[in-house]
C-alpha positions in Angstrom: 36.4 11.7 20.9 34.7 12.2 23.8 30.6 12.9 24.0 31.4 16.1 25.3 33.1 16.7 22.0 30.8 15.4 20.0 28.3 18.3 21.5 30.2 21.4 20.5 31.2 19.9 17.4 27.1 19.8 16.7 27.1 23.5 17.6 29.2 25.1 15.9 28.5 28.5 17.0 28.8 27.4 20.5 31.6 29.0 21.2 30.7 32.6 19.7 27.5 32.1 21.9 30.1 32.3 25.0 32.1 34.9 24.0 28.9 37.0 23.5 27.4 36.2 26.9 30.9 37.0 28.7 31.0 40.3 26.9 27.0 41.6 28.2 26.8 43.0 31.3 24.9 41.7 34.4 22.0 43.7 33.4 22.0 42.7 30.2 22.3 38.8 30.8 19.3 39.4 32.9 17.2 41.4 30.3 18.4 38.4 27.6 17.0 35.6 30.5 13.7 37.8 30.7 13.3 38.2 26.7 13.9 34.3 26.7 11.5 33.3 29.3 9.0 35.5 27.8 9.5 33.8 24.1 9.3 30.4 26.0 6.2 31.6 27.6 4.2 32.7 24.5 5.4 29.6 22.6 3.7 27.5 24.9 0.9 29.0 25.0 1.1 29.2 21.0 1.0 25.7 21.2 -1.5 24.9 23.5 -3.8 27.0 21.6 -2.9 24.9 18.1 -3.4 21.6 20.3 -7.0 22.5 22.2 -8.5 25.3 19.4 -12.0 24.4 20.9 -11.1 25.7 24.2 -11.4 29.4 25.7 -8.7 31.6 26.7 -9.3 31.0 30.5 -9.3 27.3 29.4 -5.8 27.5 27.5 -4.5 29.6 30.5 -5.6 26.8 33.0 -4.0 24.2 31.1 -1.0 26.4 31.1 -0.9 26.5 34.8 -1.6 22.8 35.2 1.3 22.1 33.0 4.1 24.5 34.7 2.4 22.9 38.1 3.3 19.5 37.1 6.6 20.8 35.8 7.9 22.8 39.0 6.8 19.6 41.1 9.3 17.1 38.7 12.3 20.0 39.5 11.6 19.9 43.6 
C-alpha cells in the first residue's frame, strides 16, 4: 500500500467529495471557495479573540493582519 493509499483510505468520503465538486458549476465552485474562505476567516479571528481576550477589536484585527502578513510572505 502506497501512502497515497493510505490517505483516501483515511477519508472515506473522499471520493463522494469529488464527484460533488465535478457535478457544481463554475459559479458554484467559486461561491463554495468564497463561503470557505470566509469560514476560515471568521475562525481565525474566533480564535485570536479566545487567545488575546484583553485586547480590542482594532487590536485582534492587527494581529490578524500581522499573522496573514507573515503567512503570504512564507507562500512567495
Amino acid at each position: 500500500m502506497t501512502d497515497m493509499d493510505a490517505d483516501i483510505k483515511s477519508k472515506p468520503n473522499h471520493q463522494l467529495y469529488l464527484h460533488v465538486l465535478m457535478r457544481m458549476t463554475p459559479d458554484e465552485r467559486l461561491a463554495k471557495a468564497f463561503a470557505l474562505s470566509a469560514w476560515v476567516k471568521h475562525l481565525f479571528l474566533e480564535g485570536l479573540k479566545k487567545r488575546f481576550p484583553e485586547k480590542t477589536k482594532e487590536e485582534i484585527h492587527r494581529i490578524y493582519l500581522d499573522r496573514l502578513t507573515k503567512c503570504y510572505n512564507r507562500n512567495y
